[in-house]
C-alpha positions in Angstrom: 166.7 -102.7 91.3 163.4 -103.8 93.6 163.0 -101.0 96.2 162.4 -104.3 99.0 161.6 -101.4 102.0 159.2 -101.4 103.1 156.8 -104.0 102.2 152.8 -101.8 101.9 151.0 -103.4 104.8 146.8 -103.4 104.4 145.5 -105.1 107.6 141.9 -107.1 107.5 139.2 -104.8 109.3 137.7 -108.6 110.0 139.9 -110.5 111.7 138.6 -114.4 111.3 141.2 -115.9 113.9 139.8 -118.8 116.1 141.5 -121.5 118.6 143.4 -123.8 116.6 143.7 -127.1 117.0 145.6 -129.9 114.3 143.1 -132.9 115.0 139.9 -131.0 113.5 141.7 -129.0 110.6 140.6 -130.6 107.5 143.8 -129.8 105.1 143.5 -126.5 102.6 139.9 -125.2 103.6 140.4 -122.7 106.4 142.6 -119.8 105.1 144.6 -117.3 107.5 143.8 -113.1 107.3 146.4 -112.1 104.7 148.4 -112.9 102.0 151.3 -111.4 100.2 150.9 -110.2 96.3 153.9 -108.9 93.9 153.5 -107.6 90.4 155.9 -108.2 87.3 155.3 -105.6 84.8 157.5 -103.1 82.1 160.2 -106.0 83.1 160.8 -106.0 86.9 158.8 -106.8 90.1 157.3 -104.2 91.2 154.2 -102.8 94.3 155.1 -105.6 96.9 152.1 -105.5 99.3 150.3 -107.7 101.9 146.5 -107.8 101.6 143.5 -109.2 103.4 143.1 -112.3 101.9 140.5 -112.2 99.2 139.3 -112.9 95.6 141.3 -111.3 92.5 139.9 -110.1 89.5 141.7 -111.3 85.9 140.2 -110.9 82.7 138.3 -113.4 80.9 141.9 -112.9 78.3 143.8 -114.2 81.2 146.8 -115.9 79.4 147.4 -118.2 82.7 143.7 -119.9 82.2 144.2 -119.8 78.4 147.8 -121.4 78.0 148.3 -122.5 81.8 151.3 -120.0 82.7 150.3 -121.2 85.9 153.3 -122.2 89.0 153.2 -123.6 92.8 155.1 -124.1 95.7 154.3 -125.9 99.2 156.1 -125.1 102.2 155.2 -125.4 105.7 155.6 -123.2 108.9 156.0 -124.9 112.4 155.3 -124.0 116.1 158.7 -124.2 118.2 159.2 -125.5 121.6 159.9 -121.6 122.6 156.6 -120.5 121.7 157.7 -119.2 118.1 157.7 -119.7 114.1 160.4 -121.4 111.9 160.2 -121.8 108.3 161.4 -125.3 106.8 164.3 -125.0 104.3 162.3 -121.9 102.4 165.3 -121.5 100.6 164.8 -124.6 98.5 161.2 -123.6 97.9 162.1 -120.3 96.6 164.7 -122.1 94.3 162.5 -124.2 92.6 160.1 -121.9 91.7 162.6 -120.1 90.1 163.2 -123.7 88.1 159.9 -123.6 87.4 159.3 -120.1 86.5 162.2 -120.8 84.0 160.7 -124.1 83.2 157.7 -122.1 82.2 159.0 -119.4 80.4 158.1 -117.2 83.2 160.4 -114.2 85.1 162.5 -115.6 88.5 161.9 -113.7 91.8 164.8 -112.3 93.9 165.3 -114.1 97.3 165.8 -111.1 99.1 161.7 -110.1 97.8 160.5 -113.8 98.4 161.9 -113.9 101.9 161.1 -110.7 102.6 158.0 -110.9 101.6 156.7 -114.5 103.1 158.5 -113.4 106.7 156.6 -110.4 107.1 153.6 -112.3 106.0 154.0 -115.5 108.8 154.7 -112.9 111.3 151.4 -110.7 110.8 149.5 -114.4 111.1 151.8 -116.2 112.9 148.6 -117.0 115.7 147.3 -119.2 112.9 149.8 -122.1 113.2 147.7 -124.3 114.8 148.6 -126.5 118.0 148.4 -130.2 117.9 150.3 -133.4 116.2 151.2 -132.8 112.8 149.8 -128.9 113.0 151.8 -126.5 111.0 151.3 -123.5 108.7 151.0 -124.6 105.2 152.4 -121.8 102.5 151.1 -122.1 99.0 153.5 -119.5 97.1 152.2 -119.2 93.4 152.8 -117.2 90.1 150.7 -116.9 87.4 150.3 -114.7 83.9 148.0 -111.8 83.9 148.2 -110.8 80.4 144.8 -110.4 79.1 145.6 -112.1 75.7 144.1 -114.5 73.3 147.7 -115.7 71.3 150.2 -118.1 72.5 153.4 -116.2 73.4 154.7 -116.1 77.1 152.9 -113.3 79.1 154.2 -110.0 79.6 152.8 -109.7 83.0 152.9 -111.7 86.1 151.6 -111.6 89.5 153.1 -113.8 92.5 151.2 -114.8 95.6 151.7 -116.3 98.9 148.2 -117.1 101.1 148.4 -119.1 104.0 146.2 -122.2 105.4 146.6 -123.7 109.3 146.4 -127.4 108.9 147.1 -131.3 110.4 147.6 -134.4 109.0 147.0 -134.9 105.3 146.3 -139.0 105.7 145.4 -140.5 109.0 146.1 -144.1 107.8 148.3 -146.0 105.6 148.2 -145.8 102.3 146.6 -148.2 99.5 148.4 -147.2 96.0 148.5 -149.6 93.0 151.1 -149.0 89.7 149.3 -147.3 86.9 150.8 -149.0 83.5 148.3 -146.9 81.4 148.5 -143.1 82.1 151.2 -141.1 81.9 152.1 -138.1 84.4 155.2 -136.4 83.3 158.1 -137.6 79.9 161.6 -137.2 80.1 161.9 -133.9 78.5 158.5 -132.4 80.0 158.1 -129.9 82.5 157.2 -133.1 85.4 160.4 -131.6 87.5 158.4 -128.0 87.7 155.6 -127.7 90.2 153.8 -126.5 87.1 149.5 -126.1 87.8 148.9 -128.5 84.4 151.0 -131.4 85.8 148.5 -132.1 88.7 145.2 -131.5 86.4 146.5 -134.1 83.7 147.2 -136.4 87.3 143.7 -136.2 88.1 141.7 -138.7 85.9 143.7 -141.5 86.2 144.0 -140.9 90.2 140.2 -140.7 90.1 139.9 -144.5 88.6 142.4 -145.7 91.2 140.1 -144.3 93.7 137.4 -145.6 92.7 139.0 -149.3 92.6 139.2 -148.5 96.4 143.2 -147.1 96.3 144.4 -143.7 98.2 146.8 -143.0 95.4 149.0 -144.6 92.5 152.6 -144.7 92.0 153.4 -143.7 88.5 155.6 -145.7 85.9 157.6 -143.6 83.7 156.1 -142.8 80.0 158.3 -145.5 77.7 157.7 -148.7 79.5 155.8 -148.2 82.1 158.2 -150.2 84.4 159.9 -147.8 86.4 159.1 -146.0 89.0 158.9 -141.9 89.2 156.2 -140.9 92.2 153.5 -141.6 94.5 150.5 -139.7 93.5 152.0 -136.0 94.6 154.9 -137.1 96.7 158.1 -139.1 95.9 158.4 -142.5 96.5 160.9 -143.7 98.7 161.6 -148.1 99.5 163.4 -149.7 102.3 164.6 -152.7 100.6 167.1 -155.6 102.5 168.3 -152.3 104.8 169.0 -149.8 102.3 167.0 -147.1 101.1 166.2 -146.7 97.6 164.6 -144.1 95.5 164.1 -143.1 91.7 166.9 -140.8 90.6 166.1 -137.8 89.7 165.3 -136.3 86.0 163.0 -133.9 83.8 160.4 -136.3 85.0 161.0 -136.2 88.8 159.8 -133.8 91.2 163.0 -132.6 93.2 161.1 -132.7 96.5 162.3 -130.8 99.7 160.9 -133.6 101.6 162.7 -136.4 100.1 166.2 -134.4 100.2 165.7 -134.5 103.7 164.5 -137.5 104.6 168.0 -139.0 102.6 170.1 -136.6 104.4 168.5 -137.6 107.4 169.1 -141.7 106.0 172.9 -140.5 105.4 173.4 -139.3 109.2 171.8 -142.4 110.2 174.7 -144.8 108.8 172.2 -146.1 106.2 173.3 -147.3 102.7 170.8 -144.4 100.0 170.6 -145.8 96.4 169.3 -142.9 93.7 168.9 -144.7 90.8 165.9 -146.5 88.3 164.0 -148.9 90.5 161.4 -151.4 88.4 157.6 -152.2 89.3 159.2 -156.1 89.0 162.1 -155.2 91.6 159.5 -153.8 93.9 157.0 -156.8 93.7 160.0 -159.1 93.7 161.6 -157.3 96.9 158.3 -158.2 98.3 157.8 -161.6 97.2 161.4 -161.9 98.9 160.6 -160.6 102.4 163.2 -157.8 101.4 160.4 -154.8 100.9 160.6 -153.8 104.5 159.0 -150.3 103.8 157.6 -148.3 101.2 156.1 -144.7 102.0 155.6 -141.4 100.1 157.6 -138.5 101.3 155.8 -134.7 100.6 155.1 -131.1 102.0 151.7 -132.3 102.8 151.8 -135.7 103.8 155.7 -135.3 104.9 155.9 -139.3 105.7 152.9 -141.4 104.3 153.3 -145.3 104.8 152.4 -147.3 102.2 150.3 -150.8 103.3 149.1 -152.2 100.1 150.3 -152.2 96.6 148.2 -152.9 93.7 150.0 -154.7 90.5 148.5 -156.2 87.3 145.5 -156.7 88.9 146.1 -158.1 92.1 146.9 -156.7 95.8 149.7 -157.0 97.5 150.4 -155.9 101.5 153.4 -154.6 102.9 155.0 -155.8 106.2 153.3 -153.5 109.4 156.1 -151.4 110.2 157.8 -151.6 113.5 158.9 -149.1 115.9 161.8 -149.0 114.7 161.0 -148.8 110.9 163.2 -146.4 109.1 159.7 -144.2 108.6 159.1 -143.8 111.8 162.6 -142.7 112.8 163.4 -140.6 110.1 159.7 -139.1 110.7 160.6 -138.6 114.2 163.9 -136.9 113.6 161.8 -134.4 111.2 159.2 -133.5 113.8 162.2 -132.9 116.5 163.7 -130.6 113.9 160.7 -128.8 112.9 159.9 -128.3 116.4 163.0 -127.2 117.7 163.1 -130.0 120.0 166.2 -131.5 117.9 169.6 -130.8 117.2 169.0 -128.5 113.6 172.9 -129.9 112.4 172.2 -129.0 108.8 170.7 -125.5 109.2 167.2 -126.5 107.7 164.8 -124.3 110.0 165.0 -120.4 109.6 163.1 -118.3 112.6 160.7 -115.6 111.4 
């Protein structure tokens, strides 16, 4: 058994806290005063401890750099009404790291440590969730091998890490995306369903050639045909089509994200008819051609809603219909930000108070 109590508390000696605000945050540069580190060694966790937040040392052997034993999570902590801090469904977060630690051949962390742990860390810099629209406290929790080792066999060791970063909106505008029919993100039987480092450096070149044909992001097709959809750059992509919302089921492909659980759930309660199943490039652009593509938009940690406005397919650009005030993004969007805020009814227990 993990000794939990207590938790070894070093506090900075250099406190960097300034005001806060959301509107001039530029998203995951400004890091909070501590962070949380746990060890895995001889088997079991082991010399829980928050730190000033700092540079580690790892050997130049480090099996994580070497064979990319390398995991994430993103969570988000939110101001309430009342003046205090509640954690967004952290439950879920914790329980799919453990997926991808699995995933990844990599040891699973008790909730009673993880919770322990990233509550004790909110509350020491709980001043630096910022004020603001869209201003919360993002969480990067991450695990990575620290086996200095030159052969390809799982790690031995591991060390887990939760840092902190105040920030606002990832995009200030709609979104220009376009299908990418070339590239491949994640195969049915890969590791695309873990938050797994590797899966968002392979992501990277092709996104880069989107951008530079003048798109935010792309939605990628899945490996076989490249005709059905799985995400939208980092989040999952979500389609109002004739009234009903309809999103890629998921599968070994498909990130499970926390985000688009709730924004369904959140469909559900609103009387609206959810389809989780394959959805095709040519359905979409049909849908569209159709007037029956109401909405598209990406749902994510970061971004939580992010509208889509213009779709790029086989070489030509397509827009979307301006959403309304009344557009199922907006709503569900709203209903989030009352939740997260304390301002709305919490029916399904998402928020936990630290």
């Amino acid at each position: 058994m993990i000794d939990l109590l207590p938790i070894r508390t070093q506090r900075t000696t250099a406190p960097r806290l300034a005001p806060l605000e959301a509107d001039h945050l530029e998203f995951g540069k400004l890091f909070s005063d501590h962070m949380f580190v746990v060890d895995f060694h001889d088997g079991e966790w082991q010399d829980a401890q928050i730190v000033p937040y700092g540079d580690m040392a790892v050997s130049p052997a480090n099996s994580a750099l070497h064979y990319g034993q390398s995991i994430f999570e993103g969570m988000k902590a939110y101001p309430q009404a009342d003046g205090g801090v509640a954690l967004f469904r952290p439950l879920d977060n914790w329980a799919r790291l453990n997926t991808s630690a699995e995933r990844m051949c990599m040891p699973t962390i008790p909730e009673e440590l993880f919770m322990q742990g990233l509550s004790e860390l909110i509350r020491l810099d709980s001043g630096w969730v910022p004020t603001g629209t869209g201003g919360a406290l993002y969480i990067r929790p991450f695990m990575f091998a620290t086996d200095g080792f030159i052969g390809v066999r799982p790690s031995e060791s591991y060390r887990l890490v939760i840092f902190t970063c105040p920030v606002g909106l990832y995009y200030n505008k709609p979104l220009r995306v376009r299908f990418e029919q070339q590239y491949v993100r994640s195969a049915e039987g890969g590791a695309g369903f873990a938050k797994a480092a590797g899966n968002y450096g392979g992501a990277m070149y092709p996104t880069k050639l989107a951008q530079q044909e003048g798109y935010n992001q792309l939605i990628w097709t899945d490996a076989s045909e490249h005709r059905y959809v799985e995400e939208s750059g980092t989040m999952n992509a979500i389609f109002v089509i004739d009234g009903r919302v309809v999103t890629p089921a998921l599968s070994t492909s498909i990130l499970d994200g926390v985000t688009r659980r709730s924004v369904l759930a959140l469909a559900r309660d609103m009387g609206l008819t959810v389809e989780e199943r394959k959805v095709s490039s040519v359905e979409i652009m049909e849908a569209l051609a159709a007037g029956k593509l109401e909405e598209a938009f990406g749902a994510g940690t970061a971004a939580t809603i992010a509208p889509i406005c213009t779709i790029g397919y086989e070489g030509h650009d397509y827009d979307l219909p301006v959403a309304g005030p009344n557009a199922f993004s907006k709503r569900v969007g709203a209903a989030l930000d009352a939740i997260r805020s304390g301002e709305g009814a919490d029916v399904h227990n998402w928020m936990v108070r630290v």
